[in-house]
N, C-alpha and C positions, 0 to 999 in steps of 0.2 A: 048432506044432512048428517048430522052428528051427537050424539047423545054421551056426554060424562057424566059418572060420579062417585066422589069419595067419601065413605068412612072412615070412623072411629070412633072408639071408647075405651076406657078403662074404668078399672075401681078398683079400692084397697081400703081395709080395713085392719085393728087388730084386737083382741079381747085379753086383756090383764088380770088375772084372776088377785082380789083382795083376799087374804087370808087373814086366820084369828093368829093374834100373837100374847102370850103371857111371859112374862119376864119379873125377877125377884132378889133383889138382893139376900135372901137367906133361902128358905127351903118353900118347896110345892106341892102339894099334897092333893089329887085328884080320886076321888070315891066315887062311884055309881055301882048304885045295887042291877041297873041292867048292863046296859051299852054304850063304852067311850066310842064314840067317831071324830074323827079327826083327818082334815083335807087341807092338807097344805100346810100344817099348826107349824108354831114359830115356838119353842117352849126352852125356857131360859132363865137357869135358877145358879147364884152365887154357890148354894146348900147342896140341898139330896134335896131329889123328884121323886116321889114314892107316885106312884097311881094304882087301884087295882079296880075291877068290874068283873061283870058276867063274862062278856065279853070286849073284846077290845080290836076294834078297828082303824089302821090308819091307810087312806085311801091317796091319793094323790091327786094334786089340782091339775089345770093345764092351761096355761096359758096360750092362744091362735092368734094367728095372722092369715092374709089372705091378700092375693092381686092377681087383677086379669085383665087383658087388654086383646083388643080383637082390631081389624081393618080391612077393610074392602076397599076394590075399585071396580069400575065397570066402563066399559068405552064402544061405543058401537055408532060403527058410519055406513053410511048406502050413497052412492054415485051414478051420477051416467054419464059419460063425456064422451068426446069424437077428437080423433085425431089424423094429419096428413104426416108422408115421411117420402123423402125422395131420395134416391141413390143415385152415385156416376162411380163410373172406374176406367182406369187406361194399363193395357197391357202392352207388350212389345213380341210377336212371333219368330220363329227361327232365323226371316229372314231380314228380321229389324223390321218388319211394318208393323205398325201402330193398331190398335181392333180398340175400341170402345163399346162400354154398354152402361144403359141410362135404365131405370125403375121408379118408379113410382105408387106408391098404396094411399087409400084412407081406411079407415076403419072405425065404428062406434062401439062403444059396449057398457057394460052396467056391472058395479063392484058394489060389494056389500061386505064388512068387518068385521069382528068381535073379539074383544082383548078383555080377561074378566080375573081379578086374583085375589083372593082371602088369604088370612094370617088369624090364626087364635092362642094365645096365651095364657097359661093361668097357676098360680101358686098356691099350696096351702101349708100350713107347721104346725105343731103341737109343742110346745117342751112342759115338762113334768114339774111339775111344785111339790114337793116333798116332805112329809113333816121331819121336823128336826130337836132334837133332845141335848139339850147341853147343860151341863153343871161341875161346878165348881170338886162336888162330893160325889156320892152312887148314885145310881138311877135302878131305883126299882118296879118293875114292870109284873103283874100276877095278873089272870086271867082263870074263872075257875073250867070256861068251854074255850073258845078255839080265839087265838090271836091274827088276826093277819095285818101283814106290814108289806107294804109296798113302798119301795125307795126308801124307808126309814134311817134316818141318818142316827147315830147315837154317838156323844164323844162324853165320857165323862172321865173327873180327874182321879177318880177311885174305883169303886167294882160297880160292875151292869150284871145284873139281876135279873133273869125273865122264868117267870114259872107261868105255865098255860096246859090246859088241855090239850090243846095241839096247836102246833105254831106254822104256817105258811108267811115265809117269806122271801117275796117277788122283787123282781126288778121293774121298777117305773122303765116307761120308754116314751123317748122323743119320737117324732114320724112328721115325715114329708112328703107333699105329692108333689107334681107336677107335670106337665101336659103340653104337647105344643100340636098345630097342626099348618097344613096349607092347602091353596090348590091354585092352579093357574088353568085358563082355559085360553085357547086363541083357535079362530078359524077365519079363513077368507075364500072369498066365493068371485071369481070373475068369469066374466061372460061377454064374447065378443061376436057382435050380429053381423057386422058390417064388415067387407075387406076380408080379411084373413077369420073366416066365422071358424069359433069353438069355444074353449070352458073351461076351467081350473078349478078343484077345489082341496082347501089345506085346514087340517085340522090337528090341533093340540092339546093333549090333556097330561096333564099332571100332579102328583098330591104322593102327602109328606104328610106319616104322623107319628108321635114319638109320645111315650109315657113312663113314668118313672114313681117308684114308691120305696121310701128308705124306713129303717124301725131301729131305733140305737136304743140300746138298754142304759138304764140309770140305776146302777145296780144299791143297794142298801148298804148298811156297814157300821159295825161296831167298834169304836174304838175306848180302851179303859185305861187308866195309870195301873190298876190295878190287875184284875183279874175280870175272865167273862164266865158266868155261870148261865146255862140255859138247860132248865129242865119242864120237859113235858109228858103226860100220862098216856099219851098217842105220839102219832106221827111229831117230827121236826125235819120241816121241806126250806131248802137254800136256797137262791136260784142269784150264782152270780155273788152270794152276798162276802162281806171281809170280814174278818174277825180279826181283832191284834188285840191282842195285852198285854201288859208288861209285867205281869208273872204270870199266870196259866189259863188257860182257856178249855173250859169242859161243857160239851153237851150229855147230854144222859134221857134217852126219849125210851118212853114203854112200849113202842112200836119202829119204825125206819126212821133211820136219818137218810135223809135223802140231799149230797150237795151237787146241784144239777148246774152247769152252764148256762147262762144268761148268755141272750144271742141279738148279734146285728145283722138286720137285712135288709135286702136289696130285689125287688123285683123290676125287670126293665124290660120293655119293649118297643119296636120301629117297624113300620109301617111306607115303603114306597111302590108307586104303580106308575105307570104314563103310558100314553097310548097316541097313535098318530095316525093320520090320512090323506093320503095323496090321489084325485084323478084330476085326470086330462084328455082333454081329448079336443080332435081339430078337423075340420067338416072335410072328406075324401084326405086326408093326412092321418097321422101318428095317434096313436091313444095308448094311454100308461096310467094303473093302478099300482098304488104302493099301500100297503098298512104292517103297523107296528106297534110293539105293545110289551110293557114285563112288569112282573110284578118281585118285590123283594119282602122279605120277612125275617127278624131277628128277637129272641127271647132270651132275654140271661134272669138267672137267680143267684144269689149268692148265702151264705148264710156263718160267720164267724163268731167264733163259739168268746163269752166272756167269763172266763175259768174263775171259781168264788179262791181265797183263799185263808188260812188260819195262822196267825204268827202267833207264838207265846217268848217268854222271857223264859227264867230259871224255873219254873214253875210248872212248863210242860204241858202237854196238849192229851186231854183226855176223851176221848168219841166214845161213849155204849149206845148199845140200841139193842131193845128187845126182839126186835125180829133183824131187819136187814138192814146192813149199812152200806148204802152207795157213795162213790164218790166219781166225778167226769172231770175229768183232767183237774183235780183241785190240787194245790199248792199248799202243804203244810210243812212248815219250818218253825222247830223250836230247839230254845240253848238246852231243855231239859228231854228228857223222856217224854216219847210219843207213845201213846197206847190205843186200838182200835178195836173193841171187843162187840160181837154180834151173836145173839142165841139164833139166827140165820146166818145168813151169806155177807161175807163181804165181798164187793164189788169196786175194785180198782179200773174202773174204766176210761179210756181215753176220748177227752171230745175230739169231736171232728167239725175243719172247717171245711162248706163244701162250694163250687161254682160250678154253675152246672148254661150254659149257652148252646143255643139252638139256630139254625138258617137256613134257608129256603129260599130259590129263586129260579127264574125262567125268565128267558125272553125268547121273541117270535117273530120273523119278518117275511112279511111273501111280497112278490112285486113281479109284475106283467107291463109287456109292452108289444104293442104289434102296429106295422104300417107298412108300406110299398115293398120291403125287404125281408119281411118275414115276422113272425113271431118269437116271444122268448119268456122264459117264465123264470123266475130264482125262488128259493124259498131257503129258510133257515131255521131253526129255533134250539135252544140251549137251555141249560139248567144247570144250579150247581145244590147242593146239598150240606150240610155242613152240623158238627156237633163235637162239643168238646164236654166233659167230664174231668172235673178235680176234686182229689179230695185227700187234704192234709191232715194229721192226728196230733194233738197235744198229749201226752200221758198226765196220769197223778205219781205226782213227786213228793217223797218225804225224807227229809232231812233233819237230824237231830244231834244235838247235843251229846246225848246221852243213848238211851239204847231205844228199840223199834221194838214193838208185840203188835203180832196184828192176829188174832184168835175167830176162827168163823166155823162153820160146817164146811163149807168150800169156801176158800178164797179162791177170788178169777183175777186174776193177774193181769192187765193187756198192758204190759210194756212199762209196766210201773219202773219210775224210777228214786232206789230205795236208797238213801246214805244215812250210815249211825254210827257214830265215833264209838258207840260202845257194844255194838253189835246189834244186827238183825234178826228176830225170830218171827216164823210165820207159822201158828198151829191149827190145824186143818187140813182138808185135801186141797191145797194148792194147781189150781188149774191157770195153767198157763196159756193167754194167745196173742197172735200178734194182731196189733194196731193195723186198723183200715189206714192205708194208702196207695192213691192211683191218680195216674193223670193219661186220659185219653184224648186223641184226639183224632176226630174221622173227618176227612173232608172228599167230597163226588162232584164230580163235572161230568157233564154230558152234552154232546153237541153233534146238526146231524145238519148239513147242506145238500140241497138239489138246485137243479138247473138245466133247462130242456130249449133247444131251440132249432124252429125250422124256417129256412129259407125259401121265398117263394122262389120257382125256378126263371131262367130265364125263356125269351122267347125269342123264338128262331126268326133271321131276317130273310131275305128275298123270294124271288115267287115258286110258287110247286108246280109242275111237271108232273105228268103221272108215273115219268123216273123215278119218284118219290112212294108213289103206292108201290109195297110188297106185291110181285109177282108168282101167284101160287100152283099158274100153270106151268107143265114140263116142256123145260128147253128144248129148242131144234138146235137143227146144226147153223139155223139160218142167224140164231141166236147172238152167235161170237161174231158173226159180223160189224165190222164198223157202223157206229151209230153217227146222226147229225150232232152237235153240240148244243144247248141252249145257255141259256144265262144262269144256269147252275153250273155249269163248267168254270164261269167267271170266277174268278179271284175273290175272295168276300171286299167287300167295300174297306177302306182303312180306316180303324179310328184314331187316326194322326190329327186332332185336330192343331197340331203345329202348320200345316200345309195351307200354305195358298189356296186358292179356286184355280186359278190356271195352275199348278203341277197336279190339281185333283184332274183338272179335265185333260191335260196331257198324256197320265196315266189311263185315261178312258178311251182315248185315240189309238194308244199303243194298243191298249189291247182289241180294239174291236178290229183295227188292220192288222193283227196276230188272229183273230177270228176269220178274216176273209181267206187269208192265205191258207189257211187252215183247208178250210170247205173248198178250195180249188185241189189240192193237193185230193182231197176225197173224190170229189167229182171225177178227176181223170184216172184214178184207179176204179173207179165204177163201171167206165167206157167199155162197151165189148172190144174185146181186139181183132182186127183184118184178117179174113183166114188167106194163107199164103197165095202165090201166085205159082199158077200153073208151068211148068216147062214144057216147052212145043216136043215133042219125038222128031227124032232126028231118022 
């Protein structure tokens, strides 16, 4: 009797995000007394883009996909059947004669199966739609409360312009999932009544899961023929973003400039186990247990840092900020004169990229067997352990033209690296430190066997005598006298079975007329002896 079946399925999808687009062969001019938003906007003018509002938002679309695919099987049988088997064999003894032996069995018995396995699949993605600014002329951007731009692309062929309350600007990001798993199962069961009775049974398990999640930054970026001007009456937050101009690039915020690393990451994990089962056993015969079993486990993270950077031209690179200016490993390069000035702290700090993976494992196996010979037992189980730790640093580098100022309360230095064809000055307390770097790596194993086994003993052949019972009474003198012999005196039996029956029974002749002679020889030393014979007197 027998039972199949197979699955499957899949599905896939994807979503296209439609975005607004305006485009103009001369100039653009967008007014709102509240709030511009804008997701994914296409915006494209021959002229100059003026826009201003209360506030002004550009969000970012996303375009998804998606697929998954799973399958199954299943298999399972049950039997009873009967079988005969017959054996002959021919041997040859030491002295060339020929020994045969013939056997014969039947036996019945009853099997039952199961073979059983799954698989599951599945995809998903995101990537970012972005709005995008392009003109022929400037692009002027005002905001009287707070701007935020996410992925915002800008390219124009003259000067970019952004005045705002305060400015947040994010890096858009793609992302991925994915996922897989399995499992296999199998067991057999047999069972024999007839002939040779006993019983088998086998079992299998196993499974497999794995999953993965990625985040890639889509970082923003301005680019001008001209120059970039960006001023705000708070905060101005980067994250990841470019700046280039082809003469100068100056921010100027009433609160922190803040240029932070936009970052890609990675989280992943796996997932194995299996497990096993063996008995047996066989009616007045052998019987053996086995089980085994481990499980594995692994996590990594990663996380790489995407450093914003600022080019300028002849024009030169101007940073202020009324309280603090940070920078994480940014990249400023200009042909002109750099200037960094902070009524707080400046902050040259270095990103860091980190990976960081974890493991974990054991396995286990015991196993028993006993029959006519004894017992025996094994056992095992291990483990290993495992972790690594990385972590690389990028510094902020500035390179110039012309000359370097960087003016704060304290400047913190970590490893900045400064070149100025026309000299470098730093006024402040200058605190210097070094850049996070390290790479670890720890790995542990452990592992531990046993093993115990006793032999049943053997047992003793021929017959007992009470020569054989310990005697706890005290010796006479009569004691050390010669005893009769019995059949414990005999020679043990041989286990030659190379030998004949006639040299076995010729060897039993010898000795039993080596016994006769024996007990004559006793007897006439037993005999009293004749007391002499008298001499007559003469």
């Amino acid at each position: 009797l027998r039972y199949n079946r197979e699955e499957e399925s899949s599905a896939e999808g994807s979503v296209t995000q439609v975005t607004s687009s305006f485009k103009s062969g001369g100039n653009i001019t967008r007014t709102a007394k509240d709030t511009i938003v804008d997701q994914g906007t296409q915006i494209e003018a021959a002229g100059n883009i003026d826009q201003s509002a209360r506030e002004i938002r550009e969000i970012a679309a996303e375009d998804s996909s998606y697929s998954r695919s799973s399958s199954s099987s299943h298999d399972a049988r049950i039997g009873v059947g009967a079988g005969a088997s017959a054996e002959a064999g021919a041997s040859a003894n030491s002295k060339g004669e020929s020994e045969t032996e013939s056997g014969a069995g039947a036996g019945a018995g009853f099997r039952a199966s199961y073979t059983g396995a799954s698989e599951g699949e599945s995809e998903a993605s995101t990537t970012a739609v972005t709005t995008r600014y392009k003109s022929g002329g400037s692009i002027t951007s005002k905001s009287e409360e707070k701007t935020t731009l996410i992925g915002t692309q800008f390219e124009s062929g003259g000067d970019i312009n952004l005045e705002a309350g305060s400015l947040d600007y994010q890096a858009a990001k793609d992302t991925t999932t994915s996922s897989s798993n399995s499992q296999d199962i199998s067991a057999e069961l047999k069972v024999d009544v007839v002939g040779k009775a006993g019983g088998s049974l086998d079992a299998e398990y196993g499974m497999e899961k794995e999953g993965e999640k990625t985040s890639t930054a889509r970082a923003g970026g301005m680019t001008a023929g001209g120059s970039i001007n960006i001023k705000t009456k708070g905060d101005a937050s980067f994250e990841g973003t470019q700046l280039e101009a082809g003469n100068a690039v100056g921010v100027d915020a009433g609160g922190n400039v803040d240029f932070k690393a936009a970052r890609d990451t990675t989280e992943s994990s796996s997932q194995a186990a299996n497990a096993s089962l063996s008995l047996s056993s066989e009616k007045g015969g052998d019987k053996a247990m086995g089980l085994g079993g481990g499980y594995e486990q692994e996590n990594g993270n990663s996380s790489t840092a995407q450093v914003g950077s600022i080019k300028a031209g002849s024009g030169g690179i101007s940073i202020s900020a009324g309280k603090d200016a940070n920078f994480e490993g940014t990249a400023l390069k200009s042909e002109g004169d750099t200037g960094i000035a902070a009524g707080g702290d400046v902050n040259l700090r270095a990103a860091k990229n980190t990976e960081t993976t974890t493991s974990f494992g054991v396995q286990a196996e015991i196993g028993s067997t006993s029959g006519s010979e004894g017992k025996e037992k094994t056992g095992a189980i291990g483990g290993n352990v495992g972790y690594a730790d990385k972590v690389e640093s990028t510094g902020t580098s500035i390179g110039s033209g012309g000359t370097v100022t960087i003016k704060g309360n304290n400047v913190i230095n970590q490893e900045a690296d400064i070149k100025a064809e026309g000299g470098a000055q730093i006024i402040g307390n200058e605190i210097k430190q070094k850049a996070e770097s390290r790479d670890i790596a720890i790995g542990i194993e452990a592992g531990y066997e046993t093993s115990s086994e006793s032999k049943t003993p053997e047992k003793k052949t021929g017959s007992k005598t009470t020569d054989d019972i310990p005697d706890s009474r005290a010796k006479t003198a009569a004691d050390d006298k010669p005893r009769s012999k019995t059949t414990d005196d005999l020679p043990a039996a041989s286990t030659d079975t190379g030998k004949s029956a006639e040299d076995k029974a010729a060897e039993r002749r010898a000795t039993i007329d080596q016994l006769k002679a024996d007990k004559l020889k006793l007897d006439k030393a037993m005999e009293p002896k004749a007391a002499p014979a008298e001499t007559p007197a003469k």
